[in-house]
C-alpha positions in Angstrom: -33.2 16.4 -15.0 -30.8 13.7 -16.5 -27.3 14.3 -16.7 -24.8 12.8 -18.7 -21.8 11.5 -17.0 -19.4 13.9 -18.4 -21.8 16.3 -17.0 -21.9 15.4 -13.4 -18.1 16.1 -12.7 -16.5 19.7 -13.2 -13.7 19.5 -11.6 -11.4 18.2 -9.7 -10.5 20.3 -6.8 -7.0 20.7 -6.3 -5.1 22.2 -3.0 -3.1 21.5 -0.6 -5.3 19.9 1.9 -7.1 17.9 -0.4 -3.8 16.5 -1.3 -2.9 15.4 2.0 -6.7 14.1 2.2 -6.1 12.3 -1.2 -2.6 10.2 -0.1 -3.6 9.8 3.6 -7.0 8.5 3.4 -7.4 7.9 -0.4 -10.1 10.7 -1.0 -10.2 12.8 -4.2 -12.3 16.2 -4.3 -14.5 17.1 -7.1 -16.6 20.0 -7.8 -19.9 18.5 -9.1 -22.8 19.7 -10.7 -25.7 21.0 -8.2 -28.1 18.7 -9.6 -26.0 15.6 -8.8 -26.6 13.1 -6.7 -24.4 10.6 -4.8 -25.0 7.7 -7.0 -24.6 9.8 -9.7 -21.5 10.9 -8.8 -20.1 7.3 -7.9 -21.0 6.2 -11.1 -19.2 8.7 -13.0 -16.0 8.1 -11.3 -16.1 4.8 -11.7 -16.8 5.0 -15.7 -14.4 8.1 -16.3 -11.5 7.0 -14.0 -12.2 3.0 -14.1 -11.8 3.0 -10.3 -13.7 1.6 -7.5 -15.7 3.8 -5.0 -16.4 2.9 -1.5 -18.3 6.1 -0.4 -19.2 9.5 -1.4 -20.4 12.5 0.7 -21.4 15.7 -0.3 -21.3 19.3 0.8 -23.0 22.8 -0.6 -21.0 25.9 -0.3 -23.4 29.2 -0.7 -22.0 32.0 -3.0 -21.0 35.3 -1.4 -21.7 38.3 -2.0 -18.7 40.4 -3.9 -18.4 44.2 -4.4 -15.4 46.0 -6.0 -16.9 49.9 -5.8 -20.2 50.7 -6.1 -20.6 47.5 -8.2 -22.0 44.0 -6.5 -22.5 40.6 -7.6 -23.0 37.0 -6.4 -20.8 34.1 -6.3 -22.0 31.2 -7.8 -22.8 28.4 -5.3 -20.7 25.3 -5.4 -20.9 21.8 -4.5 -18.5 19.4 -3.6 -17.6 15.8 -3.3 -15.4 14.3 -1.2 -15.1 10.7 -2.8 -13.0 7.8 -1.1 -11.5 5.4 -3.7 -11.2 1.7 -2.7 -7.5 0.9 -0.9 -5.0 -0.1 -3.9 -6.6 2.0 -6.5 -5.9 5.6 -7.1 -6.5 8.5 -9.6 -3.8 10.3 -11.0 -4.8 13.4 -12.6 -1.0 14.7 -13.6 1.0 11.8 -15.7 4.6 11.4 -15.6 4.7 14.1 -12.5 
């Protein structure tokens, strides 16, 4: 299946520990689609944000199982990416904050 660059990246993934991740060590967290690789995913970031990347990793997280009542679904499962943007370079997702 080939995806489109816009395609690859959701979202980022904002919180607070992926803040202190992001000015510490220089990582930003995206949710990615499932389908996406790890060059995939570098090359998008480096396209959309004009940024260098030095590494990507990856992690699944599995949907749960929700109730409310009698009724039940499924989350949908996730994955992540924890890319680390080369030192000196950095990608602002709020301007002027």
């Amino acid at each position: 299946m080939g995806l489109h660059l816009t395609q690859v990246l959701i979202r980022p993934l904002i919180t607070e520990k992926n803040n202190i991740a992001r000015e510490s060590l220089n990582v930003v967290v995206f949710e990615v689609h499932r389908d996406a690789n790890k060059p995939m995913i570098k090359a998008a970031v480096e396209q959309l944000f004009g940024v260098k990347v030095d590494s990507v990793r990856t992690q699944h997280k599995p949907g749960k199982l929700r109730r409310v009542g009698k009724f039940s679904g499924h989350r949908a499962d996730v994955k992540k990416a924890f890319v680390q943007v080369a030192n000196g370079q950095q990608i602002e997702f709020f301007q002027g904050v």
